[in-house]
C-alpha positions, 0 to 999 in steps of 0.5 A: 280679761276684757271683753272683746268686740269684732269689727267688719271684715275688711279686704286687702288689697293685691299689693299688700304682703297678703295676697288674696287673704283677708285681715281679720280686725279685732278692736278693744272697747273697754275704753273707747277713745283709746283702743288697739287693732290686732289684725291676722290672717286665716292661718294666725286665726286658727294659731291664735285659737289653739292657743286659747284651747291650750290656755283653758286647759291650764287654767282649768287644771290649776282651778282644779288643783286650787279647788282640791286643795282649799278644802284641806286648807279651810279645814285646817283654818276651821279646827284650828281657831278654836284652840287658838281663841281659848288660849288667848282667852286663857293667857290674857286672863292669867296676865290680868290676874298677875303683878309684876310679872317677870316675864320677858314676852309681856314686858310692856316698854316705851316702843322704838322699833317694831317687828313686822312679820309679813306673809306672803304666798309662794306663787302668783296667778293668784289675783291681787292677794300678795299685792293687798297684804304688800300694800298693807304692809307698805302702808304700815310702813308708812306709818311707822315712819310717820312716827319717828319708829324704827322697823324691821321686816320678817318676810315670809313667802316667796312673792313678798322676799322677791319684792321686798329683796329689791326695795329699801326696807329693813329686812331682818330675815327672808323665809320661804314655805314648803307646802302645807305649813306645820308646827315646824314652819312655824317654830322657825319664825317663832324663834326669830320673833323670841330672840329679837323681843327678848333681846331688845332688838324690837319692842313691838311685833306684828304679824301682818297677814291675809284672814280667810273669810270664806272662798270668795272673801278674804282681808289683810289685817294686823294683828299684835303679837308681842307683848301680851298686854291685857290693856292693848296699848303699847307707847313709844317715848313720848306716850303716843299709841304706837298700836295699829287702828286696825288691829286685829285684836285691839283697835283704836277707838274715839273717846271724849275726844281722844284715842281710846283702845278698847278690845275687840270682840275676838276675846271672849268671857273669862275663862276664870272665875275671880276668886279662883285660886292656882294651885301652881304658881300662875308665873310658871304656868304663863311662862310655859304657855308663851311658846305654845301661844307664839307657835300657835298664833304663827301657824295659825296666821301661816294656814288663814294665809294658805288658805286665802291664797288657794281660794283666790287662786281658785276664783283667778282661775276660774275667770280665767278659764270663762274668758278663755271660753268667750274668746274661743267663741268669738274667735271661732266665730271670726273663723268660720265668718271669714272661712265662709266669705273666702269660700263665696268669693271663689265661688263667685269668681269661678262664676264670673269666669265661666260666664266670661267664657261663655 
């Protein structure tokens, strides 16, 4: 909210529509060579203040709610992510291990269309959060296009449907949230991602969505999904790197002056040693985890996402609720300013014409 200055008083005259009431000017300063009066009278004032009073309420609520509810969703983001990299760790390092793999979820093939799951939230008042995930994924858009790749859009979360609903873009499947995500949730995405790479429909799938840093930090990121590839390069027809430079789990390096893919720091030591033997058939055990390891990579997107949502949220709100506090004051002030002068002016001509009598 911008900041508000107030500027003299300024009588109307009898002729007007007011009569024997003062206009109340406010300017806007927040930039100087073009700003805007909004002009009242006592009664708008106080209408004007009862509004404010009543929007601080809300908005005071709503961080509340936000607050009361991030917590559980940190909570989750936290416990959740161990797991998470361990299983990474454990199927990339069994993928490392194994030749000619036939497993359809890390069949490497030249790249002509890729799946982008975008993750949105299901309302607003939440600052610029589902405007930063949008923009990412217009820009990878942008750049898949710059490729010569086709694409498709699983969107995910109210906020991004409405936009995406309205635009030219190829939307495979619009999904909406309820609440707290759960396994369930995220099962339903998860089968859409299997059956468009297993089939072949796409060759490439990457989940776009918000990482929770802390309350006051959130970032969008790309993070590849499909296919589990232990190298992290994945080409189109022509041989060109199709990865994003700012993939979450593989980035896009310089090299000899070349591009060069070189894992992040998301992956940790080798949970395995090299002369480990399995006692199943590491196959089996790899085909058993891809489900697991799909499920869990989207709830684990799904809760980062609610949880970045409810502390920008929180941190909207909380603004929010300061400006209204600072404009109430300001107000108020301009309100008991005005009421004070109305008060002299009829004492003065009471004065006056008393005098006259005498």
């Amino acid at each position: 909210m911008s900041q508000l200055k107030l500027s003299s008083f300024v009588p109307v005259p009898s002729n007007q529509q007011f009569h024997n009431t003062n206009h109340i000017l406010i300017q806007h300063h927040s930039n100087p060579p073009n700003f805007f009066k909004i002009s009242c009278n006592l009664r708008e004032l106080r209408q004007r203040i009862a509004t404010v009073k009543s929007t601080q309420k809300i908005t005071e609520a709503m961080k509340l709610v936000a607050a009361a509810k991030v917590r559980r969703a940190q909570e989750a983001v936290v416990n959740s992510r161990p797991f998470s990299e361990s299983l990474v760790n454990v199927l990339y390092d069994i993928n490392e291990q194994l030749e000619d793999v036939d497993i359809p979820l890390t069949d490497v093939r030249p790249v002509k269309k890729v799946a982008l799951v975008v993750i949105t939230g299901d309302r607003g008042l939440c600052g610029g959060f589902n405007n930063f995930v949008i923009r990412k994924a217009e820009a990878r858009i942008a750049e898949l296009r710059n490729l010569g790749l086709d694409y498709t859009v699983i969107s995910v979360g109210k906020k991004g449907n409405s936009y995406f609903v309205i635009r030219p873009v190829s939307v495979d499947r619009f999904i909406e949230g309820d609440g707290f995500p759960t396994a369930k949730d995220s099962q339903v995405i998860a089968d859409d991602v299997f059956s468009l790479f297993v089939t072949e429909e796409v060759d490439k799938v990457e989940l776009l969505y918000t990482k929770f840093v802390s309350l006051i930090k959130s970032r969008p990121v790309i993070q590849t999904l499909l296919p589990l590839s232990s190298k992290g390069e994945v080409c189109d027809e022509n041989g060109n790197s199709v990865d994003a430079s700012e993939d979450e789990f593989f980035r896009l390096t310089s090299k000899d002056g070349k591009l060069a893919v070189e894992r992040d720091k998301v992956r940790g030591k080798s949970v395995f040693l090299e002369n480990m033997e399995f006692e199943q058939d590491p196959v089996q055990i790899l085909d058993a985890l891809m489900p697991l390891y799909l499920n869990n990579q989207i709830l684990r997107a799904l809760q980062e996402s609610l949880a970045s949502e409810l502390a920008a949220r929180m941190n909207a709100m909380s603004n929010a609720t300061d400006n209204a506090v600072e404009l109430n004051k300001s107000l108020s002030s301009v309100y008991n300013r005005e009421r004070q002068s109305k008060i002299t002016n009829e004492i003065l001509e009471i004065v006056a014409g008393a005098e006259a009598l005498l």
